[in-house]
KELO-168624 format. One line per 4 residues: for each residue x negated, y, z of N, C-alpha, C. Coordinates in steps of 0.2 Angstrom, whole numbers, plus 5000, padded with zeros to 4 digits. Example, Ala and Ser with C-alpha at 12.3 -4.5 7.8 and 13.67 -1.06 7.14 Angstrom:
KELO-168624
4934,4972,5039,4938,4978,5039,4934,4984,5039 | 4936,4989,5035,4932,4995,5036,4936,5000,5039
END
This chain:
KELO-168624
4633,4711,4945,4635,4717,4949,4636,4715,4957 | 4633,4718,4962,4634,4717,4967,4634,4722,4972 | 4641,4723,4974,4642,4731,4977,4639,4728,4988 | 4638,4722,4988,4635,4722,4995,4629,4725,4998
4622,4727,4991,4619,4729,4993,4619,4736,4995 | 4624,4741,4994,4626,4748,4994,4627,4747,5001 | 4624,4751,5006,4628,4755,5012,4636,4755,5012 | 4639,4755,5017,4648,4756,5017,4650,4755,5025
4654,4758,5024,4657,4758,5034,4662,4759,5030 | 4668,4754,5036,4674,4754,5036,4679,4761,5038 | 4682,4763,5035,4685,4772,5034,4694,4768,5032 | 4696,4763,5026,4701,4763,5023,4704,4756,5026
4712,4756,5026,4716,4751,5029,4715,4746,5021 | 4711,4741,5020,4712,4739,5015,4711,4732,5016 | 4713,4726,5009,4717,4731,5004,4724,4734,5004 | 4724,4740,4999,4729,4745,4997,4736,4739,4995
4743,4740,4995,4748,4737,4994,4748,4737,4986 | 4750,4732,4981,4753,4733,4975,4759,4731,4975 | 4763,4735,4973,4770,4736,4973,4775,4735,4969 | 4779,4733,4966,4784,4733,4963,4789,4738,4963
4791,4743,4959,4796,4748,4958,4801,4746,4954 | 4805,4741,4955,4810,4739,4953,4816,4745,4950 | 4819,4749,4955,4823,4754,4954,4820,4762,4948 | 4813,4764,4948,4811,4765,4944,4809,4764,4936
4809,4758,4936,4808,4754,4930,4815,4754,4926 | 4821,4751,4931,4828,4751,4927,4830,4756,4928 | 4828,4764,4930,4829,4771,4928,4829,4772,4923 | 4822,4769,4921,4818,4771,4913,4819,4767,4908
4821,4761,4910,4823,4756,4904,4818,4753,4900 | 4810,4755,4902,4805,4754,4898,4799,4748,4902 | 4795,4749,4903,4790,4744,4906,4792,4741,4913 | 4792,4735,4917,4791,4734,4923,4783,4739,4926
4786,4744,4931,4780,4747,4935,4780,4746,4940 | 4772,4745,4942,4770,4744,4948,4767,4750,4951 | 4766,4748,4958,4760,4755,4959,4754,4750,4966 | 4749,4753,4965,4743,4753,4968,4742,4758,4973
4744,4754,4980,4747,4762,4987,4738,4765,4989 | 4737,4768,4986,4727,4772,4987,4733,4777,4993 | 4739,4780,4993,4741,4784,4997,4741,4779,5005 | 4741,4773,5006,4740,4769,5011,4733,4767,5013
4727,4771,5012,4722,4769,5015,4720,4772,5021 | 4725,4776,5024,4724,4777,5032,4721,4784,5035 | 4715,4784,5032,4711,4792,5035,4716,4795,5034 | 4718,4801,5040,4722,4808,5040,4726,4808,5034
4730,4803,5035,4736,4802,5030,4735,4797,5025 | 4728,4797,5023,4726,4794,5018,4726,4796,5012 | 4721,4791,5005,4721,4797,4998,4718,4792,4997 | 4714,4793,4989,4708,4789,4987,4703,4790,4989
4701,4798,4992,4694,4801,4994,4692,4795,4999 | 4697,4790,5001,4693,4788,5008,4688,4781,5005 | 4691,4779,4998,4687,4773,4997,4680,4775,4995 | 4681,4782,4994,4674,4784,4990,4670,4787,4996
4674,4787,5002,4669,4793,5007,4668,4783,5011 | 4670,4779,5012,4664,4772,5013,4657,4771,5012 | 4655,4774,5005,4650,4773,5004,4647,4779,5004 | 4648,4786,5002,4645,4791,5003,4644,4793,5011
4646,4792,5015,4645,4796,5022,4640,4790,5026 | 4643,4782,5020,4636,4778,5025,4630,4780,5023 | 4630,4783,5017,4623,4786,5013,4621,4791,5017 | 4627,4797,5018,4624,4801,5024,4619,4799,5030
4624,4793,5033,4622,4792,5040,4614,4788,5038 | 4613,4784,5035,4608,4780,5032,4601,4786,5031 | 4603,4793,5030,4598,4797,5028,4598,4801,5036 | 4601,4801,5040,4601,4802,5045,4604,4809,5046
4610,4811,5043,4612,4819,5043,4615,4819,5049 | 4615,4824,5050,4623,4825,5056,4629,4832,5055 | 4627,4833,5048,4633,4838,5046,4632,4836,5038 | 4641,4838,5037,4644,4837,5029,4643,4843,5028
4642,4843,5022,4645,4848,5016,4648,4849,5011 | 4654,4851,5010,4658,4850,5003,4661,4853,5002 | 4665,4852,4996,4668,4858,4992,4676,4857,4991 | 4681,4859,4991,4687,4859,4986,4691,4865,4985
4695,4867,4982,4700,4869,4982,4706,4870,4989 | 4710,4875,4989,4711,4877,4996,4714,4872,4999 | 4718,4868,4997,4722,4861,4995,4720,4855,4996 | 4712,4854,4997,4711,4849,4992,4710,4843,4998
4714,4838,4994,4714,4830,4999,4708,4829,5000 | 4703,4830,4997,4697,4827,4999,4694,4829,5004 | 4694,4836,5003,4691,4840,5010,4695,4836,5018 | 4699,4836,5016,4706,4836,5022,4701,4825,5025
4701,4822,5021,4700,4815,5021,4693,4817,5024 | 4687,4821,5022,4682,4820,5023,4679,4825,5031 | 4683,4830,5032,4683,4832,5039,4686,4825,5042 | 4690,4823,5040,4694,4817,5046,4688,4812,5048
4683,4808,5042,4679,4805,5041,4673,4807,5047 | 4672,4813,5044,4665,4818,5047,4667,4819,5057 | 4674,4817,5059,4676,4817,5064,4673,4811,5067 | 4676,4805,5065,4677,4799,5067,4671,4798,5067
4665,4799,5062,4659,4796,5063,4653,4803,5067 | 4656,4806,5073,4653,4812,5075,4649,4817,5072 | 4652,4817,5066,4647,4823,5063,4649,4829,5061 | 4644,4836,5059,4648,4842,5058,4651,4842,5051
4656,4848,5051,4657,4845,5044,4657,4854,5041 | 4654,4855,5036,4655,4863,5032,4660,4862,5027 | 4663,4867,5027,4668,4867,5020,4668,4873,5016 | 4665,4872,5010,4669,4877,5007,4676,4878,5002
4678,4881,5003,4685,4883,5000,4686,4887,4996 | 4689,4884,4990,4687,4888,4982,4698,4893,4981 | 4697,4899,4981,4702,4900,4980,4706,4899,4974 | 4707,4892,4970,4708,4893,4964,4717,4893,4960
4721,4895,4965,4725,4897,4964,4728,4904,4963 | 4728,4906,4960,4732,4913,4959,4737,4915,4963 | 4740,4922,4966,4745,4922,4969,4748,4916,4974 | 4743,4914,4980,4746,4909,4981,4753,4910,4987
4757,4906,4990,4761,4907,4994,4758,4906,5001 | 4764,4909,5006,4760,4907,5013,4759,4901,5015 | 4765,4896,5012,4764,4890,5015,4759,4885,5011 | 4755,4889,5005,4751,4886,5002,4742,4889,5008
4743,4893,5009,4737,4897,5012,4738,4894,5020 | 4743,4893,5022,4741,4888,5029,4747,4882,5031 | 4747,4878,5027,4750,4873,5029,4746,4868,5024 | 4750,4861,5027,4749,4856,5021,4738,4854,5025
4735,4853,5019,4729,4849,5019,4725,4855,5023 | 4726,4864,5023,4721,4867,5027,4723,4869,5035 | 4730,4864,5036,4731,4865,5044,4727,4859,5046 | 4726,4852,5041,4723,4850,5045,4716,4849,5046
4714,4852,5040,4707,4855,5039,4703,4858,5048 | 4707,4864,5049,4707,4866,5056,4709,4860,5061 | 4713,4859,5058,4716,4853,5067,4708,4847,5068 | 4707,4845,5061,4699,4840,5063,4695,4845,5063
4694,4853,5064,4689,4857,5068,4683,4858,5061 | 4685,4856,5055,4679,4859,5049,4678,4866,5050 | 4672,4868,5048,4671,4875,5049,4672,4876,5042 | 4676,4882,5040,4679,4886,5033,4674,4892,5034
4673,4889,5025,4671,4897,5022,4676,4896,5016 | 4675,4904,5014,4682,4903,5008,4680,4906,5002 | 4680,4904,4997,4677,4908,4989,4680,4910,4985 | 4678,4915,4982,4684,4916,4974,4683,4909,4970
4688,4909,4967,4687,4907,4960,4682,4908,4955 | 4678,4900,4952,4674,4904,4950,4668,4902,4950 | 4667,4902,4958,4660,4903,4960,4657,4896,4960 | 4650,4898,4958,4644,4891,4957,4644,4888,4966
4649,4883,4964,4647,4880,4969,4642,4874,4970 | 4639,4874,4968,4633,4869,4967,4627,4873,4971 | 4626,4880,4967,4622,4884,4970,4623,4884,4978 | 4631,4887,4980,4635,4889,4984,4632,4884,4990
4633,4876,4988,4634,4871,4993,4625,4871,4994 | 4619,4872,4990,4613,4871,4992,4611,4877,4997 | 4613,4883,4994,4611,4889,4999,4614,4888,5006 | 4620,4885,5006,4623,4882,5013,4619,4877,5018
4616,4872,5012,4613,4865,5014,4607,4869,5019 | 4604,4873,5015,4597,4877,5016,4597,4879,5023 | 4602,4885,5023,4603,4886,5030,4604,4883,5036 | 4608,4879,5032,4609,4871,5041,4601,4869,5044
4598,4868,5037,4592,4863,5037,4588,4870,5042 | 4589,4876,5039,4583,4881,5043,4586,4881,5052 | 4589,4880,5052,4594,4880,5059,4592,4873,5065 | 4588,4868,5060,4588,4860,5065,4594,4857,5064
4596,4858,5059,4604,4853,5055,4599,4850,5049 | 4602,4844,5048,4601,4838,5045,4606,4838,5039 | 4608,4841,5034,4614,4841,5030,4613,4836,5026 | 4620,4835,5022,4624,4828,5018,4625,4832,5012
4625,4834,5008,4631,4837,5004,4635,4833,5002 | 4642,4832,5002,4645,4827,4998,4647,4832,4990 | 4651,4829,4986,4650,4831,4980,4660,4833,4979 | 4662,4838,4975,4668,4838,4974,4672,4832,4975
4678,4829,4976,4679,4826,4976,4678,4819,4981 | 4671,4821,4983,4667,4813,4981,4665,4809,4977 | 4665,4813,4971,4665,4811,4965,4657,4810,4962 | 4653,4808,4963,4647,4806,4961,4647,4797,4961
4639,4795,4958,4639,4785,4956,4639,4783,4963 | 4638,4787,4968,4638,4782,4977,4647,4784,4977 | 4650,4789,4978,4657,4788,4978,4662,4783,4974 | 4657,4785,4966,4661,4782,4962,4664,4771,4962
4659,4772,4967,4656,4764,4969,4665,4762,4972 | 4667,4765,4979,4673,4765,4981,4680,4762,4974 | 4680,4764,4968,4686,4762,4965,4680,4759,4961 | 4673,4757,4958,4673,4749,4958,4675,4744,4960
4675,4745,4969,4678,4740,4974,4685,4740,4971 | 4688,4745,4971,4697,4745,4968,4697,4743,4964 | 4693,4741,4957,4696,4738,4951,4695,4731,4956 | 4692,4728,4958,4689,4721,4959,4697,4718,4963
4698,4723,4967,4703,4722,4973,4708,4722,4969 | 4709,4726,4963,4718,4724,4961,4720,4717,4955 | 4711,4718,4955,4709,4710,4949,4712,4705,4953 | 4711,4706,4960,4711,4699,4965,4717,4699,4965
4720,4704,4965,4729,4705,4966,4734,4702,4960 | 4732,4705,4956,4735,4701,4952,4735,4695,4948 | 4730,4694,4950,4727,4685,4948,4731,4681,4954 | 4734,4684,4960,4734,4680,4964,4744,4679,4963
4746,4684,4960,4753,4684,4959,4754,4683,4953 | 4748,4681,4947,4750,4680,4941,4753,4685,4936 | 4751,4693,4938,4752,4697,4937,4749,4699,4928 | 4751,4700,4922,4747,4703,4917,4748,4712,4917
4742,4716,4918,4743,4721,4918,4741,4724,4912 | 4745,4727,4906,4743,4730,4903,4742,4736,4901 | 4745,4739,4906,4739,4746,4906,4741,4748,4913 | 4731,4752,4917,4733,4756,4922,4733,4762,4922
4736,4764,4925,4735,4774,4924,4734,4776,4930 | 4730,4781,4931,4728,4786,4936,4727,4794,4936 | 4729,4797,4940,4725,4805,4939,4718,4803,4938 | 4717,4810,4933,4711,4810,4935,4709,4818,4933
4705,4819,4938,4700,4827,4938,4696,4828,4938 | 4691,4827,4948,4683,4825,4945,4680,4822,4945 | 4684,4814,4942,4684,4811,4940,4679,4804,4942 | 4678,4804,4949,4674,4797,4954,4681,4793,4953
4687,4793,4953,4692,4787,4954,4692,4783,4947 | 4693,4788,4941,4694,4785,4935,4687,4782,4931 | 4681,4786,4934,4675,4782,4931,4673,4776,4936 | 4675,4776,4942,4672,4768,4946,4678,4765,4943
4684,4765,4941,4688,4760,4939,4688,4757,4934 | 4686,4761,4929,4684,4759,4921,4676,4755,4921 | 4672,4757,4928,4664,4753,4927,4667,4745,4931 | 4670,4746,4935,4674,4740,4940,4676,4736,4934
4684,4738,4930,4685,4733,4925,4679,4728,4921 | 4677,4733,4917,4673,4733,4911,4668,4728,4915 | 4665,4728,4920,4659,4724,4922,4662,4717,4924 | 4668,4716,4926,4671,4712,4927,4672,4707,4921
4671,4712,4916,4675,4709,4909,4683,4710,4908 | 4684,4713,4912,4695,4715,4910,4695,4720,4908 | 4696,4718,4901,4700,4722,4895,4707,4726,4896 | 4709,4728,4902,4716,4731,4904,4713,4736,4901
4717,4742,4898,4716,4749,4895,4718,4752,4902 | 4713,4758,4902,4715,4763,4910,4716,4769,4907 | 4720,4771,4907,4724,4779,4905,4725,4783,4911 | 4720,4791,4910,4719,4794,4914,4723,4801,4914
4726,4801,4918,4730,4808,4914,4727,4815,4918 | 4725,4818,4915,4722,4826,4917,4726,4828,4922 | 4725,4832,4927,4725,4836,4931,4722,4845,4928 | 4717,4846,4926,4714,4852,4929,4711,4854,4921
4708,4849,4918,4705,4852,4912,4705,4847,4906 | 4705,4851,4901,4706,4849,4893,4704,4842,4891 | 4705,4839,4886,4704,4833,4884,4696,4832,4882 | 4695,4834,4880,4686,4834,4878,4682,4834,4884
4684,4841,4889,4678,4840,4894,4681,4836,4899 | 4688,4834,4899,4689,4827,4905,4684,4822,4903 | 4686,4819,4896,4682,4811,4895,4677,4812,4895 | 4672,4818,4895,4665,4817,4893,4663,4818,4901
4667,4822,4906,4665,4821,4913,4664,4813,4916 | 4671,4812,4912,4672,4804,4916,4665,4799,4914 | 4666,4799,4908,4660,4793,4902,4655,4793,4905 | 4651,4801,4908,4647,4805,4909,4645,4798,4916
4648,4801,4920,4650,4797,4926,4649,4791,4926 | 4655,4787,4923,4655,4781,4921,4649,4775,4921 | 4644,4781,4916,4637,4776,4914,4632,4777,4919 | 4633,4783,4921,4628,4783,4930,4629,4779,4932
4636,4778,4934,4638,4773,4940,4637,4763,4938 | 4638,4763,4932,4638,4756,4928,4628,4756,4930 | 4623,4761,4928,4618,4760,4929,4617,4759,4937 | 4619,4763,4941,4617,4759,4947,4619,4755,4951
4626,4750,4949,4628,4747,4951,4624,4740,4950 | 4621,4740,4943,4617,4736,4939,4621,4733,4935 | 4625,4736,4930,4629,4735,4925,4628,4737,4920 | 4622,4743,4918,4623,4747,4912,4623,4744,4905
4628,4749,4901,4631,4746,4896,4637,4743,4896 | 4639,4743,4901,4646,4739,4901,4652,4743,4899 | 4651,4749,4900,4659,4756,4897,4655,4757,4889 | 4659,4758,4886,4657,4761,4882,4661,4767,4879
4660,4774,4875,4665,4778,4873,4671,4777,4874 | 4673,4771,4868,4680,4771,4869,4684,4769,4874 | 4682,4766,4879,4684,4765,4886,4689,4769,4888 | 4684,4777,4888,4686,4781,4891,4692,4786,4889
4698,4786,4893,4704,4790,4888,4709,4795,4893 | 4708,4801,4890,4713,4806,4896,4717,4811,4892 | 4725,4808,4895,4729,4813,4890,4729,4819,4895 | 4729,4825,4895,4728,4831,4897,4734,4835,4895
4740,4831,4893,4744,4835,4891,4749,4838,4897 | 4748,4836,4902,4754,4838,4908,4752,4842,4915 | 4746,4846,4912,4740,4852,4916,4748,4857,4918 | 4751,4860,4913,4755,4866,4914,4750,4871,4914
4752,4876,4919,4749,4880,4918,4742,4884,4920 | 4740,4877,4924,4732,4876,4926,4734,4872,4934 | 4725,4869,4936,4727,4866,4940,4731,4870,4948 | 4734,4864,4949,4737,4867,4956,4746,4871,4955
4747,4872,4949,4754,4875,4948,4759,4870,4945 | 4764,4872,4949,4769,4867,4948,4771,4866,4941 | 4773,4861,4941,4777,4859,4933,4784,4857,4934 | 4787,4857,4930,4795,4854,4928,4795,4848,4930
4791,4846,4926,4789,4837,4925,4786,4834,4932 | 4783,4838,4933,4780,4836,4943,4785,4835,4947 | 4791,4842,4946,4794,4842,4950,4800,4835,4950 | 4803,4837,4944,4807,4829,4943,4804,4821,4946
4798,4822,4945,4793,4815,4945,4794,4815,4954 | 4794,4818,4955,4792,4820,4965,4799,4817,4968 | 4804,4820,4966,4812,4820,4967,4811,4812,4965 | 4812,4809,4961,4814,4803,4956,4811,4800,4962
4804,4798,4963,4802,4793,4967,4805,4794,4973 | 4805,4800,4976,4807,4800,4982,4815,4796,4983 | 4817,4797,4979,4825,4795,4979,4826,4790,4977 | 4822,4787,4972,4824,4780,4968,4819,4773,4974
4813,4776,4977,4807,4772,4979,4805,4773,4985 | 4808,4779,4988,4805,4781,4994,4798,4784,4996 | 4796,4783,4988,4789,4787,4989,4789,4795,4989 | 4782,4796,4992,4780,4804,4991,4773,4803,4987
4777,4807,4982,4769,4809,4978,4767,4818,4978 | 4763,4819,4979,4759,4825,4979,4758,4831,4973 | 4759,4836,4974,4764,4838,4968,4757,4840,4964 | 4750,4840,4962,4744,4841,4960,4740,4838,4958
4740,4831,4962,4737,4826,4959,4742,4819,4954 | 4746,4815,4959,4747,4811,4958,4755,4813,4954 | 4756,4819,4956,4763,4820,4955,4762,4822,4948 | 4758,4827,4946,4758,4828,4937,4756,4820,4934
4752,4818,4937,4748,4809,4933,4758,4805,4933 | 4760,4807,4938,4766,4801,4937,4772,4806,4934 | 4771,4812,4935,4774,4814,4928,4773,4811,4920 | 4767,4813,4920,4765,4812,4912,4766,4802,4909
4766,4799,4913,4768,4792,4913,4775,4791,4914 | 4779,4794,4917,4789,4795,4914,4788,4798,4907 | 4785,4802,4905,4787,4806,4899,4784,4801,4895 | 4779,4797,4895,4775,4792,4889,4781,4787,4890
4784,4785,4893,4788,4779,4897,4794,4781,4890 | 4798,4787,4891,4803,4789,4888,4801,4790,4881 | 4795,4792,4880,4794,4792,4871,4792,4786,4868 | 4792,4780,4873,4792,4773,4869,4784,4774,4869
4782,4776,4870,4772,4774,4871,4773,4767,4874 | 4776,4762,4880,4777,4756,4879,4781,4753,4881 | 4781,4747,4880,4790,4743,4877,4791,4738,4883 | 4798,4739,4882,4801,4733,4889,4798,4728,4894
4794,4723,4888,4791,4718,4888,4784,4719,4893 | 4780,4727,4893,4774,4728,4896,4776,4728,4904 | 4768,4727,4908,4768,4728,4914,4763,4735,4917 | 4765,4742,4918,4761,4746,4920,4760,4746,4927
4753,4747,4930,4750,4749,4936,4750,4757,4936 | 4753,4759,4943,4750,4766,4943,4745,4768,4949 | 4741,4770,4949,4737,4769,4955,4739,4779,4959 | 4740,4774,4966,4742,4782,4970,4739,4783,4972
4736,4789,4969,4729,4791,4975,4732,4796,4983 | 4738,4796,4983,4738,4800,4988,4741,4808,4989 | 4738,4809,4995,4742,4817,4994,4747,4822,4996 | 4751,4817,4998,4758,4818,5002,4758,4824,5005
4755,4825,5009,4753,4830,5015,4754,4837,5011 | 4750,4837,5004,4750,4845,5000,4760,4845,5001 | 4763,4842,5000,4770,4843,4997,4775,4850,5004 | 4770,4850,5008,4772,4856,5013,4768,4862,5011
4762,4860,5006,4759,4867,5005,4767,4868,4998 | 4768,4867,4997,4772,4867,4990,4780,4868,4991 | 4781,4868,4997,4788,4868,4999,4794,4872,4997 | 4792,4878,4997,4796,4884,4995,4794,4883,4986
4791,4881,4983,4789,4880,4975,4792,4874,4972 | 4795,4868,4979,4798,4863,4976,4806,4864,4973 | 4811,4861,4969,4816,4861,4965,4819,4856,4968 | 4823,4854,4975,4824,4849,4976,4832,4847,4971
4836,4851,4970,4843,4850,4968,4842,4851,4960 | 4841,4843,4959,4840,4840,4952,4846,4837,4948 | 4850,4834,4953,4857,4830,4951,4853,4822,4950 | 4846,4822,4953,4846,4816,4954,4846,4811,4961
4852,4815,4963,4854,4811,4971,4860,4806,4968 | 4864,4809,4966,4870,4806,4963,4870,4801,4956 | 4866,4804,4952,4867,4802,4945,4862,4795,4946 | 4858,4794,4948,4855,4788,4950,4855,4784,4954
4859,4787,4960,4861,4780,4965,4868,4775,4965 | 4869,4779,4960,4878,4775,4958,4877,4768,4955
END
């Protein structure tokens, strides 16, 4: 496997920090956990989208576009990373905008990741829920192209096998990491949704040869169609890396149990999860992505899923930034200001 022959421009502060969370660990009295800072890679706050948008935007430039096009959610880190991207490397950038939250609030509809959507100047369009946007993004593409534009389309997330390439690079980089501090990792968790972070990580491992198990906890949709997205994924990207064969089914594993009540709506367990770090760690986690993933990893933590002696990685994709779309929806008075810092 040789990810040099892949196109890539530098976009991320890397590598990302691996961390020790010492005070959350003796919170939970269960595994020493660490975390893997994907929220430290620099673009417009930073996120995971930026390891994936290294390779895909050099693919763009390489085919000679000079405008993006992509898709997320009104919220979505990716779009917010991929305008900042599309900036730095002088290009237009289309966005569409899926409205897939329900009743949403004001500070959900302009603040957080779509202020600064406008602040790096993307051009919005906005969709119901719902809509084909595959279709959506080609009829757009069509139009540029009818116009004397040269379009890119990037893909949800950044989640296709040229995206997916950026967290092969993450598995290699946190191999080196903790081989370098003696580190044994027995299991890494990470969100996952549309699913370019959790299938480059599992083709990265496995092609490597490191048997660490990667648990992937849902964001958005059910366990059935999560892994077969991911697997799906997975074996594209193993094939053009030139690794194919190396994931196999069982590889792939996504507990879907900590969605709530779809994606983008707060949970209980989000919201504790968001507080606990802030206070115990000083981190922010984003209450959509990484916040429901490090939810559901407290709550496996507390039900003895694994035992004192383990070493969990949690990989932080980022996100921060949403927690001001969520403001008036956050629950800050938990009683863990006091009850934990004694």
């Amino acid at each position: 496997m040789l990810l040099t022959k892949f196109p890539r421009i530098s976009l991320a502060h890397l590598p990302t920090p691996l961390e020790h969370l010492p005070r959350l660990s003796a919170q939970l009295g269960g595994p020493q956990i660490f975390v893997k800072r994907d929220d430290c890679t620099g673009l417009a706050t930073g996120g995971n989208k930026t390891r994936k948008l290294e390779y895909v935007m050099a693919a763009a430039l390489q085919q000679g576009a000079d405008t993006i096009v992509t898709v997320g959610a009104l919220q979505s880190n990716h779009v917010r990373q991929t305008a900042a991207a599309a900036c730095k490397l002088g290009l237009g950038c289309e966005v569409l905008l899926e409205h897939r939250v329900a009743k949403p609030t004001d500070n959900y509809l302009n603040s957080g990741n779509i202020l600064l959507d406008h602040l790096f100047g993307a051009n919005i369009h906005e969709y119901p829920a719902g809509t084909d946007f595959n279709a959506a993004m080609d009829d757009h593409a069509a139009r540029l192209a009818a116009d004397g534009h040269k379009p890119y389309i990037v893909a949800g997330g950044a989640s296709d096998k040229v995206g997916a390439l950026g967290y092969v690079n993450c598995a290699l980089e946190l191999l080196g990491q903790a081989n370098e501090r003696g580190l044994i990792i027995d299991e890494l968790v990470c969100a996952t949704g549309s699913a370019g972070t959790h299938a480059g990580l599992i083709v990265g491992l496995r092609a490597m040869q490191s048997a660490i198990p990667l648990l992937g906890i849902g964001v958005s949709a059910p366990q059935g169609v999560q892994e077969k997205k991911v697997f799906d994924l997975a074996v594209a990207t193993a094939e053009y890396v030139g690794a194919p064969g190396c994931v196999q089914r069982t590889d792939v594993a996504a507990n879907c149990d900590y969605i709530g009540a779809g994606y983008g709506v707060p949970t209980d367990g989000m919201n504790e999860a968001v507080v606990m770090l802030a206070r115990l760690e000083g981190l922010l986690f984003d209450p959509v992505y990484s916040g429901k993933a490090l939810a559901g990893m407290i709550d496996l933590v507390r039900r003895g899923h694994y035992n004192a002696a383990q070493n969990l990685v949690f990989l932080h994709t980022g996100g921060s930034v949403g927690l001001f779309a969520y403001a008036d929806q956050l629950q800050l008075e938990t009683g863990i200001a006091t009850a934990e810092r004694s």
